[in-house]
TIMI-2910 file (N, C-alpha, C, CB; in pm, 1 decimal, decimal comma, always signed):
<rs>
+----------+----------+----------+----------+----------+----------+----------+----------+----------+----------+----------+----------+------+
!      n_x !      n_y !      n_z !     ca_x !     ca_y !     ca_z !      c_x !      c_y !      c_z !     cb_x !     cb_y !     cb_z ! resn !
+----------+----------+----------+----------+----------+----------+----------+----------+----------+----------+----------+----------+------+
!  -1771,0 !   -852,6 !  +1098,6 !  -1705,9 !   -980,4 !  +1076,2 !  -1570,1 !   -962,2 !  +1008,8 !  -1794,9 !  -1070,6 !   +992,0 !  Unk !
!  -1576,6 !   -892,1 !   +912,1 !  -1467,0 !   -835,5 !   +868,5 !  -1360,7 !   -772,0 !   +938,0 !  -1501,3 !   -766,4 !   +800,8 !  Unk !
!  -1331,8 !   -706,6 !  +1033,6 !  -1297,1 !   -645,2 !  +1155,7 !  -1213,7 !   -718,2 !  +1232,4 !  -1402,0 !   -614,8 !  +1228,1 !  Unk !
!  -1321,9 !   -857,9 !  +1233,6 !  -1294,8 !   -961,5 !  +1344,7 !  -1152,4 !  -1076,1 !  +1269,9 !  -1475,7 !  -1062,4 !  +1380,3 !  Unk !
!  -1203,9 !  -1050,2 !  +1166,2 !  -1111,2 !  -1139,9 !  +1097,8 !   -932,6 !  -1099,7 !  +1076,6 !  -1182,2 !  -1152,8 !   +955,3 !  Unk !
!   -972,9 !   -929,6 !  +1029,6 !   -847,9 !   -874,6 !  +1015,3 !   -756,2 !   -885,9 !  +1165,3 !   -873,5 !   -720,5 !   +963,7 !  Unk !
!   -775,3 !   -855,9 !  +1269,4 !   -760,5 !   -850,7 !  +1393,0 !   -768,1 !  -1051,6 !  +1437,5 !   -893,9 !   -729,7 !  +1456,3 !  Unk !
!   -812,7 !  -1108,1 !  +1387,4 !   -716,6 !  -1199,3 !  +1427,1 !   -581,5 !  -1234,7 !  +1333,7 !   -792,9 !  -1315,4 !  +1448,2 !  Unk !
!   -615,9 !  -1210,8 !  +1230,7 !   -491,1 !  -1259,3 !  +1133,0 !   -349,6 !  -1173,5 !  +1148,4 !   -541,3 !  -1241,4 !   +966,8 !  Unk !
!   -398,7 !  -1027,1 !  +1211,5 !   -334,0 !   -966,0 !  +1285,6 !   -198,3 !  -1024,5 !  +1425,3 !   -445,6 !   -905,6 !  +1322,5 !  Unk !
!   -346,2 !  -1072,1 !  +1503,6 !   -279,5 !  -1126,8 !  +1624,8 !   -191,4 !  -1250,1 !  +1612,6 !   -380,2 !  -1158,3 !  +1720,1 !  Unk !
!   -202,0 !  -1374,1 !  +1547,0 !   -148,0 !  -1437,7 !  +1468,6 !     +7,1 !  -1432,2 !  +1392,4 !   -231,8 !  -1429,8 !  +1406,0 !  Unk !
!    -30,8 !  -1326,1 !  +1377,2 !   +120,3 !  -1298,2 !  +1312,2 !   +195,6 !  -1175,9 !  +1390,4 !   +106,4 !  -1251,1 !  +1137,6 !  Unk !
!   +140,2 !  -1159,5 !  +1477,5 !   +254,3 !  -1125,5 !  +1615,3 !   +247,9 !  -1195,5 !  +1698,1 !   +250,0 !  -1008,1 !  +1694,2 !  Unk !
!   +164,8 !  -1314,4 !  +1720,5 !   +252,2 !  -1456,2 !  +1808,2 !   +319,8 !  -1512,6 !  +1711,0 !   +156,2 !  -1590,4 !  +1883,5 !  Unk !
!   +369,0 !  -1565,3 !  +1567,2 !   +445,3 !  -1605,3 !  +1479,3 !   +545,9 !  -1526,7 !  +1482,8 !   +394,8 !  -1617,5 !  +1369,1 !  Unk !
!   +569,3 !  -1387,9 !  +1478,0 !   +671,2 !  -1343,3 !  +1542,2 !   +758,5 !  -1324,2 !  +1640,1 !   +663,5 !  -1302,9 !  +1537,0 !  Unk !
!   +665,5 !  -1309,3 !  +1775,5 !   +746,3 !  -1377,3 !  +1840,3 !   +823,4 !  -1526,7 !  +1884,2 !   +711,5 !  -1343,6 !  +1893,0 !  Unk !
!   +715,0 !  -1602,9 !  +1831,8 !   +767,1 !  -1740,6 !  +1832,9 !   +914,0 !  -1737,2 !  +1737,4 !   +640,6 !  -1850,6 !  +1766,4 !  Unk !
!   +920,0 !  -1671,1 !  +1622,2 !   +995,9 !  -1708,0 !  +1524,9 !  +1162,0 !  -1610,9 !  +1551,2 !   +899,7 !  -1675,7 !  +1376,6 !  Unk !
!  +1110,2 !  -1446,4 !  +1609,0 !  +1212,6 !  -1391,7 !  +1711,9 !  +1271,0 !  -1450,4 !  +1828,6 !  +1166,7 !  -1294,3 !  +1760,8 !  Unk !
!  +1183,4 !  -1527,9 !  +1857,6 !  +1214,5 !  -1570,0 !  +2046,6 !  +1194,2 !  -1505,0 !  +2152,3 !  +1340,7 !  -1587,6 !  +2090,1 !  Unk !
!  +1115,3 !  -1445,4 !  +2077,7 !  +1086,5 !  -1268,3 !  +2175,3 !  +1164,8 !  -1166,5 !  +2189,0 !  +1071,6 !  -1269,4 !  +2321,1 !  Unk !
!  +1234,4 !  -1144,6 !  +2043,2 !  +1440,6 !  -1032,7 !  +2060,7 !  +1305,7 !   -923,9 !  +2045,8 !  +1651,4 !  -1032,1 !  +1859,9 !  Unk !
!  +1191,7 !   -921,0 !  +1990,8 !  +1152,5 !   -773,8 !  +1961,1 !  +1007,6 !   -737,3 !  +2059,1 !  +1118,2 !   -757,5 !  +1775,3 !  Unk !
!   +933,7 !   -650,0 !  +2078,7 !   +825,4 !   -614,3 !  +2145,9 !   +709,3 !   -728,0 !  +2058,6 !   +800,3 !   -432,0 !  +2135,3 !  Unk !
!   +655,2 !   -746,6 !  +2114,8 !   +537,8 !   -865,5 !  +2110,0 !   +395,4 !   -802,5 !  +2032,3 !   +492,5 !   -918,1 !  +2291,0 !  Unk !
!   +363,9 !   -680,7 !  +1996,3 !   +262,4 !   -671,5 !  +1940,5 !   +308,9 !   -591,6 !  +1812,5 !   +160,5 !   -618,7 !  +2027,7 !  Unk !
!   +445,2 !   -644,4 !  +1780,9 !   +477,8 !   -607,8 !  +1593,8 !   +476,5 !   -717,7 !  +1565,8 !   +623,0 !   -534,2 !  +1523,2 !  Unk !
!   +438,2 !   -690,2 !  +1425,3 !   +419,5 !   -778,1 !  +1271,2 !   +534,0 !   -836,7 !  +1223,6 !   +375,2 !   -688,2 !  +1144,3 !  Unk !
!   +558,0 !   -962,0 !  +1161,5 !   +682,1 !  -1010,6 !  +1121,6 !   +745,3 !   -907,3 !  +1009,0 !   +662,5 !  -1160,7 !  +1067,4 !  Unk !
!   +633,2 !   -812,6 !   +923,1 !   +691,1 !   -771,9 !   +809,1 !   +760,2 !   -648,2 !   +907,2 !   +581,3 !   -736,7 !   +666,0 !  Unk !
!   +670,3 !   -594,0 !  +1030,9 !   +770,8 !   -449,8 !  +1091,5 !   +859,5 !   -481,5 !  +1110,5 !   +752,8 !   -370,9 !  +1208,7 !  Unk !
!   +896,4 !   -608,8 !  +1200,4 !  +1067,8 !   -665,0 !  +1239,3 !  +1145,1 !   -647,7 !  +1102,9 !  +1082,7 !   -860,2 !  +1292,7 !  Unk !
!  +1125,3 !   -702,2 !   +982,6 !  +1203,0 !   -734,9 !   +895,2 !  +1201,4 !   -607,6 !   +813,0 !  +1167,6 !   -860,3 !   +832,6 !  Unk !
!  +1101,5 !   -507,4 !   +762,6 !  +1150,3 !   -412,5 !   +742,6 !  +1253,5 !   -304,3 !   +766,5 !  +1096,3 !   -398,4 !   +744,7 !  Unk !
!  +1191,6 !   -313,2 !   +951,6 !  +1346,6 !   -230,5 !  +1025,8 !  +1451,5 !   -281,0 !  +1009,1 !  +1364,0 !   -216,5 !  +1173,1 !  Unk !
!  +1454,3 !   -418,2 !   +974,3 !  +1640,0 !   -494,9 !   +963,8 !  +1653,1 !   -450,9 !   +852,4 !  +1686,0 !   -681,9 !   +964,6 !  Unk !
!  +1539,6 !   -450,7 !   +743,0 !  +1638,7 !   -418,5 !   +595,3 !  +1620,1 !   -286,4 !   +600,3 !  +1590,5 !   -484,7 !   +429,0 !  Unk !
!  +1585,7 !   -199,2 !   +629,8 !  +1592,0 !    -78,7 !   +641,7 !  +1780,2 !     -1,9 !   +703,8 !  +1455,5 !    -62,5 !   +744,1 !  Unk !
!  +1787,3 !   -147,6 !   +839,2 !  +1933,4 !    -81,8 !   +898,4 !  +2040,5 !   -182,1 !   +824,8 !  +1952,1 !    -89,8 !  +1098,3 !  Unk !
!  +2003,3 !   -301,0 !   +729,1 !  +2109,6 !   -357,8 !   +642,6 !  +2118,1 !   -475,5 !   +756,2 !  +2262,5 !   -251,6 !   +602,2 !  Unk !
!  +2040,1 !   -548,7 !   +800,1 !  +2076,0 !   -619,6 !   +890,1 !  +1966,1 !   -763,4 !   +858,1 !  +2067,1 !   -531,2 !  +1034,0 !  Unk !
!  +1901,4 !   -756,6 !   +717,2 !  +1794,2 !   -843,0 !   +706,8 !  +1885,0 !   -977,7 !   +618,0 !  +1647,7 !   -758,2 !   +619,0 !  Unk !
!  +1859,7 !  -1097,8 !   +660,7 !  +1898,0 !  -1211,1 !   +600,8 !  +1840,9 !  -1257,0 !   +457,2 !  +1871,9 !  -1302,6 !   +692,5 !  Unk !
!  +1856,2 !  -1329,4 !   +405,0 !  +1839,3 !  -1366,5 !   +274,0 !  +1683,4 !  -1439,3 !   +269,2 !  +1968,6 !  -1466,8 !   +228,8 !  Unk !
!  +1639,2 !  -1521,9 !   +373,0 !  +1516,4 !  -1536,7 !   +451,3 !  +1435,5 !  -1428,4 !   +433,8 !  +1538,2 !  -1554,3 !   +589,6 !  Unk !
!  +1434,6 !  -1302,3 !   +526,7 !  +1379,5 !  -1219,3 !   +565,5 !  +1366,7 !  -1127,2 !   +428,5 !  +1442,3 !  -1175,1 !   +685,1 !  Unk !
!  +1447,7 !  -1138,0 !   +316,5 !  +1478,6 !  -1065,6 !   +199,4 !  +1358,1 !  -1142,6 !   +123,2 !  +1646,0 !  -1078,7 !   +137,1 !  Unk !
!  +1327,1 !  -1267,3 !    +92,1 !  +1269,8 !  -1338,8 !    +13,1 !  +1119,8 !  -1337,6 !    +75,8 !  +1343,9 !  -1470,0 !     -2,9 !  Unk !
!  +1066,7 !  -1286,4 !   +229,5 !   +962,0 !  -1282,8 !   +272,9 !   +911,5 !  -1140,4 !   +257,3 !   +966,2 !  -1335,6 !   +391,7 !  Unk !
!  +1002,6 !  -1035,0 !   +269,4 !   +954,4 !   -914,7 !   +213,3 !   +894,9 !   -920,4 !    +70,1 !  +1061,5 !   -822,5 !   +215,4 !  Unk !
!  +1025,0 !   -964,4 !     -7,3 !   +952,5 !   -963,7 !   -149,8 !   +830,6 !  -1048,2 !   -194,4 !  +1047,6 !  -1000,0 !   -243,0 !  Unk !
!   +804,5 !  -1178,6 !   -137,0 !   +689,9 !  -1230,7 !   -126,7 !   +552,1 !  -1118,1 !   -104,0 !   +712,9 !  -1328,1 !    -16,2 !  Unk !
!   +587,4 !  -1022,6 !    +37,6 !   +499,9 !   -968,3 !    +40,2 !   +457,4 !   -848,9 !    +13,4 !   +483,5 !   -987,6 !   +103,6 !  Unk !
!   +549,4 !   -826,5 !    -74,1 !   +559,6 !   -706,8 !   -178,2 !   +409,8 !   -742,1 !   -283,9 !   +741,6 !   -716,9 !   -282,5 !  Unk !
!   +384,5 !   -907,8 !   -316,5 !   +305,5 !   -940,9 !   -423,3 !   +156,9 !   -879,5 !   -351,0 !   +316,6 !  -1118,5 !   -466,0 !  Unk !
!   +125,9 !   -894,2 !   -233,9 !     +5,1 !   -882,5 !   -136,1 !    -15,5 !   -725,1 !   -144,0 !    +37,9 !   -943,8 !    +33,4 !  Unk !
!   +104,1 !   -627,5 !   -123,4 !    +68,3 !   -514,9 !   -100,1 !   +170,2 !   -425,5 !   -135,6 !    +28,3 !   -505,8 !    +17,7 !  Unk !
!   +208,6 !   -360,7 !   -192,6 !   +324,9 !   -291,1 !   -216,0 !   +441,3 !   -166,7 !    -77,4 !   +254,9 !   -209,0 !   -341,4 !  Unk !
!   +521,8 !   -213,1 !   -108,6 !   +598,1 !   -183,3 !    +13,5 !   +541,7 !   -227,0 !   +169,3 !   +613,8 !    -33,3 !     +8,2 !  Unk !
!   +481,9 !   -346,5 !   +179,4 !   +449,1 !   -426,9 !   +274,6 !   +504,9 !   -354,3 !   +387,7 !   +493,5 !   -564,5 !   +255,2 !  Unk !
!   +688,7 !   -415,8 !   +406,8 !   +726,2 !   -422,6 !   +531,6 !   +794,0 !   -288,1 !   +564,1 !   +810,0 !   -541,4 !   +552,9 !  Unk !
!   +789,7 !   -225,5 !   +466,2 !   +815,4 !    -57,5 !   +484,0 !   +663,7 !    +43,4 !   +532,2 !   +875,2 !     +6,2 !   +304,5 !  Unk !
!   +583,7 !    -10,4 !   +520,7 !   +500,1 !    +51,9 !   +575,2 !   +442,7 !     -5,2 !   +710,7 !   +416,2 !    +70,5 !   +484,2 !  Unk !
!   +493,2 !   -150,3 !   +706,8 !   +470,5 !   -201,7 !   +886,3 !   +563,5 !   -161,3 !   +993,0 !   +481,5 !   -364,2 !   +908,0 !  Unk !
!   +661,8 !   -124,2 !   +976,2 !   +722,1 !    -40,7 !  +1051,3 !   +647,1 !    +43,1 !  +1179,1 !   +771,3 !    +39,3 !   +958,8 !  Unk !
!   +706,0 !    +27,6 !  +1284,1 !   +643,6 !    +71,5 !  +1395,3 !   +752,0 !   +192,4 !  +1444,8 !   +615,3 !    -57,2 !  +1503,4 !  Unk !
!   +739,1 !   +299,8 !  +1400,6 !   +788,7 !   +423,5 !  +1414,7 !   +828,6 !   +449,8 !  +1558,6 !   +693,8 !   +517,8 !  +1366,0 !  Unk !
!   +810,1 !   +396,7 !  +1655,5 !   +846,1 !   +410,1 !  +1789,6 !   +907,1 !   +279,6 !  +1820,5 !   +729,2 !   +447,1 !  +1881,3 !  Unk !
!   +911,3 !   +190,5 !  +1755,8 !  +1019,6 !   +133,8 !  +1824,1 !  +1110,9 !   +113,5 !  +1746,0 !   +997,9 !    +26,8 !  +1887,8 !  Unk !
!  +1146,2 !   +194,8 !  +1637,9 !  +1237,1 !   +241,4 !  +1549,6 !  +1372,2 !   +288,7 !  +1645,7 !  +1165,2 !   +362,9 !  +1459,1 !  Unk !
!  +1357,2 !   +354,8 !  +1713,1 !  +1445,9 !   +383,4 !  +1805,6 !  +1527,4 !   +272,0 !  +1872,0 !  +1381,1 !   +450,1 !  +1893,4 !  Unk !
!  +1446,1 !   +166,1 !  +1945,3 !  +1473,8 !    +49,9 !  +2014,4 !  +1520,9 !    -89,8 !  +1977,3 !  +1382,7 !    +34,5 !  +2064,4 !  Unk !
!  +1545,3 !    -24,1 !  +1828,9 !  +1597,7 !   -145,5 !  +1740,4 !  +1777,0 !   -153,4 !  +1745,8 !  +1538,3 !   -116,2 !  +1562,8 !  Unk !
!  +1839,0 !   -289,4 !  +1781,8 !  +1969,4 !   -339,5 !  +1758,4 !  +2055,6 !   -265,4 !  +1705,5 !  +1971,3 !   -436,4 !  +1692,2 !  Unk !
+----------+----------+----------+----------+----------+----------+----------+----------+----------+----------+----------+----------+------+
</rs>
């Protein structure tokens, strides 16, 4: 049950991402991977700055560890 839950809250927040991208990024990353890679290349908004640190409180280095290492490459 547990499993089931993580994996939807999962899926969830890569349709919120893309809804909220418009689809600029691949469809099965996390809002925190998008926004990590932007602040990672200096390209994250003041938005995207205040949602990292939000989710800094949940987990430490959140959107630095959601990072999707392969499409690191394919980023803007």
């Amino acid at each position: 049950m547990k499993r089931r839950l993580s994996n939807i809250i999962i899926g969830l927040d890569q349709f919120l991402q893309v809804l909220i991208y418009l689809g600029n990024y691949t469809p099965d990353e996390t809002i925190s991977g998008v926004i990590g890679r932007k602040i990672r290349a200096n390209k994250a908004n003041i938005v995207e700055k205040g949602i990292c640190w939000f989710l800094r409180l949940l987990q430490a280095k959140q959107c630095i560890k959601n990072i999707d290492e392969q499409k690191e490459k394919h980023f803007e």
